[in-house]
C-alpha positions as a Markdown table, in Angstrom:
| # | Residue | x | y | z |
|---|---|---|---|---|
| 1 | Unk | 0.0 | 0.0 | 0.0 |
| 2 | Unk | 1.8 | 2.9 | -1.0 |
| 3 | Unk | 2.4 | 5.9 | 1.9 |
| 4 | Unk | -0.4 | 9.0 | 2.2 |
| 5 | Unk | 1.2 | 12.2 | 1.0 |
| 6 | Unk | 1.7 | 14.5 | 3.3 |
| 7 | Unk | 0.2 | 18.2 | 2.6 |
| 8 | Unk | 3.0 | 21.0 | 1.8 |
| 9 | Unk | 3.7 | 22.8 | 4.4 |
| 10 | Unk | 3.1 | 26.8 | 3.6 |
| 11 | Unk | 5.7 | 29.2 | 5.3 |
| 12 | Unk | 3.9 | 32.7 | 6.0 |
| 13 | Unk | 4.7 | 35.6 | 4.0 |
| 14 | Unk | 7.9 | 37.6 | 4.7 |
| 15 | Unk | 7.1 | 41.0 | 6.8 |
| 16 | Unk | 8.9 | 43.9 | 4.6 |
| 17 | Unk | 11.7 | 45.0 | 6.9 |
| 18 | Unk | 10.7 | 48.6 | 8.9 |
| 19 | Unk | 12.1 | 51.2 | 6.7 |
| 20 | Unk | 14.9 | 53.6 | 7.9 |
| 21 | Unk | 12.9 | 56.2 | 7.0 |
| 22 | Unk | 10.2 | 55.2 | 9.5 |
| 23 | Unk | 12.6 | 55.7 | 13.0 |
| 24 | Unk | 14.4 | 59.1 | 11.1 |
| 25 | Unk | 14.8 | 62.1 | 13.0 |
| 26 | Unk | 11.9 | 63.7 | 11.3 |
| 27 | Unk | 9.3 | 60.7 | 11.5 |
| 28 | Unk | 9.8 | 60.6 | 15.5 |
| 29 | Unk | 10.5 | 64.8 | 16.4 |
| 30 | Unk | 7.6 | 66.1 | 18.6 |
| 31 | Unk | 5.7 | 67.6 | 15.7 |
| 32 | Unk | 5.5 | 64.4 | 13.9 |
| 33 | Unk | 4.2 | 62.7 | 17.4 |
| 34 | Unk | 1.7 | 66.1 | 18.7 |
| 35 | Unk | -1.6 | 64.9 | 19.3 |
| 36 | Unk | -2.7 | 67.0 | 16.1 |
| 37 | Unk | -0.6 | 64.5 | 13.6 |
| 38 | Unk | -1.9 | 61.6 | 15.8 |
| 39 | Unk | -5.4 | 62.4 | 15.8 |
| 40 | Unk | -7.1 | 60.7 | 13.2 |
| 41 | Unk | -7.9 | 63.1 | 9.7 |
| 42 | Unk | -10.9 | 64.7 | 9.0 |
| 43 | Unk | -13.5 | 62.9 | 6.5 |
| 44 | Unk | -13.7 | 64.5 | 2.9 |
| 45 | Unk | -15.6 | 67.7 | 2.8 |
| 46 | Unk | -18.0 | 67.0 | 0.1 |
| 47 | Unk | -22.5 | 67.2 | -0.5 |
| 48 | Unk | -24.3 | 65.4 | 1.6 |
| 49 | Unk | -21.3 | 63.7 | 3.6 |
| 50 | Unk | -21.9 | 61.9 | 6.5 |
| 51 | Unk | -22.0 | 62.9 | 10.1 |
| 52 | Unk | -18.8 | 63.0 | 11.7 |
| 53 | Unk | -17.5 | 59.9 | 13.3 |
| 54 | Unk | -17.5 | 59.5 | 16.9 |
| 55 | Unk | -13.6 | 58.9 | 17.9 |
| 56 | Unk | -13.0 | 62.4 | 15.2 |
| 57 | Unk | -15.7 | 64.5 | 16.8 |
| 58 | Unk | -14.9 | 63.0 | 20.5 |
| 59 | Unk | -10.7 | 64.0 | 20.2 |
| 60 | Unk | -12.3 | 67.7 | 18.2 |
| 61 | Unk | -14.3 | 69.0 | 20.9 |
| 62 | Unk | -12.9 | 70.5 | 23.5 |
| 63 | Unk | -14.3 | 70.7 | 27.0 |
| 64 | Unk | -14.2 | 73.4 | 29.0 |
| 65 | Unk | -13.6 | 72.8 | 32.9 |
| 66 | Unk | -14.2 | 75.0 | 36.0 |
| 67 | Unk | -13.8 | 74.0 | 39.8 |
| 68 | Unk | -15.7 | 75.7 | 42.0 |
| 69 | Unk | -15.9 | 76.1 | 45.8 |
| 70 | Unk | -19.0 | 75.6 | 48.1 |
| 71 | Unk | -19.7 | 79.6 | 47.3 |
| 72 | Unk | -19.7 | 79.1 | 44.0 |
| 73 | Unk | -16.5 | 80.6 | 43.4 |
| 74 | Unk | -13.6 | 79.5 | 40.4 |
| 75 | Unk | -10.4 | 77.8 | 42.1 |
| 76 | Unk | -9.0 | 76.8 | 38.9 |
| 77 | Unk | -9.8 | 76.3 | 34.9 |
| 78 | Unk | -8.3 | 74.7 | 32.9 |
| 79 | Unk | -7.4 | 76.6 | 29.6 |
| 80 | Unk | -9.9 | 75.8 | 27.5 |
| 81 | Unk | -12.7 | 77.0 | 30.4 |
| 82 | Unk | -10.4 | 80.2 | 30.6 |
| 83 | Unk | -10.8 | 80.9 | 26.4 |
| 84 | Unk | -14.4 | 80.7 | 27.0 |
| 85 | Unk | -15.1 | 82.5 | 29.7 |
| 86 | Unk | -12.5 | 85.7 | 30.6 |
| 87 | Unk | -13.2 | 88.7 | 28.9 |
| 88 | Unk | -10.6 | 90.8 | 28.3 |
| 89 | Unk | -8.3 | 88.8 | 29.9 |
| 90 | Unk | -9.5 | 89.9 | 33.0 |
| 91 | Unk | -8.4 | 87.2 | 35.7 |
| 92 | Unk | -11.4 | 84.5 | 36.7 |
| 93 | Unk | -10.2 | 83.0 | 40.1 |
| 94 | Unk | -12.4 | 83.9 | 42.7 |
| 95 | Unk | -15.1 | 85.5 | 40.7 |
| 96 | Unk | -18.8 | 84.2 | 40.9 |
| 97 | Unk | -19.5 | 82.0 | 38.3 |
| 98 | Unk | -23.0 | 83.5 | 37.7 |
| 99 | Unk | -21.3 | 87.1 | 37.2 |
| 100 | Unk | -19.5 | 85.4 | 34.2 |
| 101 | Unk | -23.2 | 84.6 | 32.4 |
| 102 | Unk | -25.6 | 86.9 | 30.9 |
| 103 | Unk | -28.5 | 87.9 | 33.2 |
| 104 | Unk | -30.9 | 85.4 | 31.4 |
| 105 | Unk | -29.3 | 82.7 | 31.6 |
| 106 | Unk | -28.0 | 82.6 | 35.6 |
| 107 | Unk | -31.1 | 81.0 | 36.5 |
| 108 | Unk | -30.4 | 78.1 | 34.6 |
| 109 | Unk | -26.7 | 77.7 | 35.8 |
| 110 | Unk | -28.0 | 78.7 | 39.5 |
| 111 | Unk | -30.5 | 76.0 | 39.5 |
| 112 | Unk | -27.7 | 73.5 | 37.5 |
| 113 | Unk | -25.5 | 74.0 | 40.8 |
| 114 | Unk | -28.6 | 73.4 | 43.0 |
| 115 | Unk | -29.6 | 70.8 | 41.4 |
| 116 | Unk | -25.6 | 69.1 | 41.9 |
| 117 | Unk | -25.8 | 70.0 | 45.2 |
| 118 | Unk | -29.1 | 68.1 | 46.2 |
| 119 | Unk | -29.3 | 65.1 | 44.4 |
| 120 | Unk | -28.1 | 61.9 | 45.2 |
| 121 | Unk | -25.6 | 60.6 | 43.1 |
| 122 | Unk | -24.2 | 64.5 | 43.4 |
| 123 | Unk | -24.9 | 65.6 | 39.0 |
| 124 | Unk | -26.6 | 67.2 | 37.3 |
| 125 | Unk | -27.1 | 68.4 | 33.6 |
| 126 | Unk | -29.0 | 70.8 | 31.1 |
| 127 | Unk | -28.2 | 72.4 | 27.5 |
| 128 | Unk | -28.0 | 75.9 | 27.1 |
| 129 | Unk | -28.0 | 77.6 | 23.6 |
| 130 | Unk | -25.5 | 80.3 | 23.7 |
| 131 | Unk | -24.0 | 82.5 | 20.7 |
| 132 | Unk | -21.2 | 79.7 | 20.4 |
| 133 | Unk | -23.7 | 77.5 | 19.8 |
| 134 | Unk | -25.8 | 74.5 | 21.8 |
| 135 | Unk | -24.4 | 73.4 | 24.8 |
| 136 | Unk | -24.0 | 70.6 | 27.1 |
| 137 | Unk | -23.1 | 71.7 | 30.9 |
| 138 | Unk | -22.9 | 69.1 | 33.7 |
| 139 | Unk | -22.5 | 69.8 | 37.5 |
| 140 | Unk | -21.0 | 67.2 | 39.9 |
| 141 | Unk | -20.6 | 67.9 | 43.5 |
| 142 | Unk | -17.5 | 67.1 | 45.1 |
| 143 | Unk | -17.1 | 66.3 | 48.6 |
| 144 | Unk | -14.0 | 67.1 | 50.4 |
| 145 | Unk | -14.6 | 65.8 | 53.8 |
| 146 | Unk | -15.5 | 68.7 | 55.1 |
| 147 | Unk | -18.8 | 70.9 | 54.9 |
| 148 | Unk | -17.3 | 72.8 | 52.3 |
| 149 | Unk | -16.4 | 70.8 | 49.3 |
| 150 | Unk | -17.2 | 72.2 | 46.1 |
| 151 | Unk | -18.8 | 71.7 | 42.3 |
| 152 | Unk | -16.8 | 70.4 | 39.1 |
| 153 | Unk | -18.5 | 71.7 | 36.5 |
| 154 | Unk | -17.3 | 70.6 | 32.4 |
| 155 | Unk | -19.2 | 71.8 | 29.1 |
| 156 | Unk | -19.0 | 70.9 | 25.5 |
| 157 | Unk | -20.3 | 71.6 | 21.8 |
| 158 | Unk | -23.5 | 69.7 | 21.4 |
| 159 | Unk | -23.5 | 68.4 | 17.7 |
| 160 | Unk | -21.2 | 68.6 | 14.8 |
| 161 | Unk | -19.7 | 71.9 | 15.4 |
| 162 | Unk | -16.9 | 72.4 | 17.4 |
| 163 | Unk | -16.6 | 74.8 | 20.6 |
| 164 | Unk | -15.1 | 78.3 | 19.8 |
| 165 | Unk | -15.6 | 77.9 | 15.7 |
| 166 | Unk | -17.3 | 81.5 | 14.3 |
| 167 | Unk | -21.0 | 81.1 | 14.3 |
| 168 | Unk | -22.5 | 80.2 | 11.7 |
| 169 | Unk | -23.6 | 83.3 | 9.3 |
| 170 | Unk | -27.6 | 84.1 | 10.3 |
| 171 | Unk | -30.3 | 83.9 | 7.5 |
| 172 | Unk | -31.1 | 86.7 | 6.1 |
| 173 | Unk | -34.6 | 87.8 | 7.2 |
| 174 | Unk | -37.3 | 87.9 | 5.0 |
| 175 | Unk | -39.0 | 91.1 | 3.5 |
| 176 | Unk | -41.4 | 92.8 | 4.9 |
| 177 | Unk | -44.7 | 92.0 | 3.2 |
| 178 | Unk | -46.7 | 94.5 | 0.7 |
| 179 | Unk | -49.4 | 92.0 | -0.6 |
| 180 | Unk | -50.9 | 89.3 | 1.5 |
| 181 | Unk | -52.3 | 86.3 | -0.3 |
| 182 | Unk | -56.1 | 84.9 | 0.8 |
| 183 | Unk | -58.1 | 82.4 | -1.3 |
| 184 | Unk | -61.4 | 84.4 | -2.3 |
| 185 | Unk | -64.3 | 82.4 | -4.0 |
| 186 | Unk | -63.9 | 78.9 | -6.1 |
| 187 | Unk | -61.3 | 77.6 | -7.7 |
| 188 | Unk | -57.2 | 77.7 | -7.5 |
| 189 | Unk | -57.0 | 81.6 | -7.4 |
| 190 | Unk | -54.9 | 83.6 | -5.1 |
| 191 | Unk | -56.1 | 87.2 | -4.4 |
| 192 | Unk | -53.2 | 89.7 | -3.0 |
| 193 | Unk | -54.5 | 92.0 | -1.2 |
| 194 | Unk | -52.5 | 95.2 | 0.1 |
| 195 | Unk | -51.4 | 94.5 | 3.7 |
| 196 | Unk | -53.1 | 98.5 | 4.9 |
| 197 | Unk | -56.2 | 96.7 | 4.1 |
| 198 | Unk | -56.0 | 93.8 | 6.5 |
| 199 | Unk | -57.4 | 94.9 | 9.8 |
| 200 | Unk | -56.4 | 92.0 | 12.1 |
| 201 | Unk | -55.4 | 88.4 | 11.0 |
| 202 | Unk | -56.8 | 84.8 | 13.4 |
| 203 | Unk | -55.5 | 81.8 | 13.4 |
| 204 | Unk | -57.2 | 78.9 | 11.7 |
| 205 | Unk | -55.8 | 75.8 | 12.3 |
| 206 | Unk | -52.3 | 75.9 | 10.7 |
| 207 | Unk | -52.6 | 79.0 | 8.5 |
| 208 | Unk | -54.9 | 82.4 | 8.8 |
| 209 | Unk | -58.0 | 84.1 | 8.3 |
| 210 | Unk | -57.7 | 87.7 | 7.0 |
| 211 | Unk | -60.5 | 90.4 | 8.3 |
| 212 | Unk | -60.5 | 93.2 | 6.2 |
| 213 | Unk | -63.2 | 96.1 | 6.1 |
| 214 | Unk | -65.4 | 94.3 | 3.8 |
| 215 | Unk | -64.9 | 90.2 | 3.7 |
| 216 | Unk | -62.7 | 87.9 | 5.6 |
| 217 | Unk | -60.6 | 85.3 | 3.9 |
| 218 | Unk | -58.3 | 82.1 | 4.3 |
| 219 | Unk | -55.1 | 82.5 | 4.4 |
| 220 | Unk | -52.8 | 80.1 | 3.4 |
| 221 | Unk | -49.8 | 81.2 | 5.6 |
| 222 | Unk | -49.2 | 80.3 | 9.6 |
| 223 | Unk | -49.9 | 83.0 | 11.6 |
| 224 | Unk | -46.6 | 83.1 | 13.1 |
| 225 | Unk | -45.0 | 83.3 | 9.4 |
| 226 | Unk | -47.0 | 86.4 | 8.4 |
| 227 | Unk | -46.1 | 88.1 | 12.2 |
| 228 | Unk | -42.8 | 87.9 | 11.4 |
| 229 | Unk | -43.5 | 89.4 | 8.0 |
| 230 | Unk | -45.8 | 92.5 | 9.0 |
| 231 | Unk | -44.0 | 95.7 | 10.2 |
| 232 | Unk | -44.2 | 95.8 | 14.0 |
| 233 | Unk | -44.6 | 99.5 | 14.0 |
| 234 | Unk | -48.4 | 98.9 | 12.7 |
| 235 | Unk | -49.3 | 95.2 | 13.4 |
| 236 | Unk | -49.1 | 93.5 | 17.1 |
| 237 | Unk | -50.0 | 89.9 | 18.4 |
| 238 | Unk | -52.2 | 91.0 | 20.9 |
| 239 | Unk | -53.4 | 87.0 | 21.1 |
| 240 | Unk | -51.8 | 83.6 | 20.6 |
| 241 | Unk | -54.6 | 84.1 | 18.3 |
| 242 | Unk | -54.7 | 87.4 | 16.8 |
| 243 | Unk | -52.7 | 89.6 | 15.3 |
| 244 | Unk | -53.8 | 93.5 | 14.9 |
| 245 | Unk | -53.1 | 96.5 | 12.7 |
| 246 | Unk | -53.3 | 99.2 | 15.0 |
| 247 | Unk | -54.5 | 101.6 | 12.2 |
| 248 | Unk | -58.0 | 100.1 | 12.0 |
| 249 | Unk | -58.5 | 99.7 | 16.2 |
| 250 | Unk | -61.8 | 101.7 | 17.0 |
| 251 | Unk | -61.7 | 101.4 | 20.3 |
| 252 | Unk | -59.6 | 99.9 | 23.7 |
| 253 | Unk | -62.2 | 98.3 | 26.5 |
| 254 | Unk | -61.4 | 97.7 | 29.8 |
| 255 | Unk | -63.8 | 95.3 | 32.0 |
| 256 | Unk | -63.3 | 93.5 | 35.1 |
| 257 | Unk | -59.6 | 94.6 | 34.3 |
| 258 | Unk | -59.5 | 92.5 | 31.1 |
| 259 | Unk | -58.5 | 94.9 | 28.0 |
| 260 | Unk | -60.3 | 94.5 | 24.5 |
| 261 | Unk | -60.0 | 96.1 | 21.8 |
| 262 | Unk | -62.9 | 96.9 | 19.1 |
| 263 | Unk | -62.2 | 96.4 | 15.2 |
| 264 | Unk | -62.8 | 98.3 | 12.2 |
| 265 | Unk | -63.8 | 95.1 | 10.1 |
| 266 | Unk | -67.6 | 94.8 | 9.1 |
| 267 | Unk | -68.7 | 93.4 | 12.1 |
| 268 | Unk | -67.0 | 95.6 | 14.3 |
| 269 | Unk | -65.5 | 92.3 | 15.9 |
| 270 | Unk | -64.2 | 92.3 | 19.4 |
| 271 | Unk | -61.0 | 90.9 | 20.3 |
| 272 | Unk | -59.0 | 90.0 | 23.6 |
| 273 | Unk | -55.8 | 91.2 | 24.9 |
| 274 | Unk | -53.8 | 89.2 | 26.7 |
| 275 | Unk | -52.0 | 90.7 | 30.0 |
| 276 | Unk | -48.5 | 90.0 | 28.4 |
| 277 | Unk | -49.4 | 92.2 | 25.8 |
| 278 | Unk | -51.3 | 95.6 | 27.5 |
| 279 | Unk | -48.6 | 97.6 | 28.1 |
| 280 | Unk | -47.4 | 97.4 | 24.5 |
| 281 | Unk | -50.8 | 97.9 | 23.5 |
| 282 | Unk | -51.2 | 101.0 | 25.5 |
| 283 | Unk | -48.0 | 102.6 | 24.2 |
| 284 | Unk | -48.5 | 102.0 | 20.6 |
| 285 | Unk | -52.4 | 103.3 | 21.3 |
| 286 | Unk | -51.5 | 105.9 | 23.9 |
| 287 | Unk | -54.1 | 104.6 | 26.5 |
């Protein structure tokens, strides 16, 4: 019986020797080994690219990070925190965190710290949009083992864009209108109507209903579209409802301390004014 052949044996595949060019001076000086040559590159810019990945966006964002004593108070930054916050190069240790926000937004970092402060596993978190963008800002208490301790408190770009790039370039806003288009009648015919003539616009459903002197008509805009479209020197949202033109107002009533206002249409319709919205009306109609 003749033997069984063995298989061949198969040696693996050479590894190229490292090339000297790989351990040259240039190849291993600190620029070659920063963390900006390690990090990994940028996808192609291009139309309708994908998000970022995670890893590129994670090592691209930087995070800003304050410590703060039991007052509130910064003990230290770290540089990025420093960038973010110092204006003028004005010096940050020891000044009130709150002092460093703008007055409408200290509530929400006052209530952040609070909210560190109280709960039990000592965090606590909340996005803020600011003019460098959305934010994420999280609060965690730490203890010290005293009664004093303190807050840690680290924020970052939420999304694509990264901390400290320019904002982005706002829309331009749209024109004022001059003609406001209502559907009048049968068929597929918009009517533009000059916007003196509208005396107050309602809401109906997701568009508008347009009252002039003689006929009311739909609308096929939002309400809030056409409010931002109207000149605010003669139209005002007096309602989440209603928007007036303050040139065809008859009259202002006030009952039980509730102000409405009479219109010029052809039912002389009466409208409500909510009490956000009184004082405004009583300027632009000096009563």
């Amino acid at each position: 019986m003749p033997p069984r052949a063995r298989p061949a044996r198969t040696s693996p595949a050479p590894q190229p020797a490292p090339s000297p060019a790989q351990f040259s001076p240039a190849a291993l000086s600190p620029a070659a080994l920063s963390p900006a040559a390690l990090s990994p590159a940028p996808p192609p810019a291009g139309a309708g690219q994908a998000p970022l990945p995670f890893e590129y966006t994670l090592q691209r964002t930087p995070v800003g990070v304050v410590i703060l004593d039991a007052a509130r108070r910064i003990r230290s930054a770290n540089p990025e925190a420093r960038r973010m916050l110092a204006r003028h190069g004005e010096d940050l240790f020891g000044t009130e965190i709150l002092a460093l926000h703008p007055e409408a937004a200290r509530a929400k970092v006052a209530w952040l710290i609070a909210s560190a402060a109280e709960a039990p596993d000592g965090a606590a978190s909340l996005v803020v949009t600011t003019a460098m963008g959305s934010l994420v800002a999280k609060v965690t208490r730490l203890d010290d083992g005293t009664a004093a301790g303190g807050f840690c408190m680290m924020f970052h770009a939420l999304g694509d864009r990264v901390m400290g790039d320019p904002p982005a370039a706002p829309e331009a806003a749209a024109p004022l209108l001059l003609k406001l288009p209502v559907m009048r009648g049968t068929g597929d015919v918009t009517t533009l109507i000059d916007v003196d003539e509208v005396v107050f616009l309602m809401a109906e459903g997701h568009y508008a209903r347009a009252a002039t002197r003689q006929f009311t008509a739909f609308c096929p805009r939002p309400l809030a579209e056409l409010e931002r479209r109207l000149d605010p020197g003669h139209f005002l949202r007096v309602h989440r409802r209603h928007v007036v033109n303050i040139r065809h107002v008859r009259a202002a009533e006030r009952a039980d301390g509730r102000w409405h206002l009479r219109m010029a249409d052809a039912t002389g319709t009466r409208l409500p004014v909510s009490r956000a919205k009184v004082a405004q009306m009583r300027r632009m109609l000096a009563v």
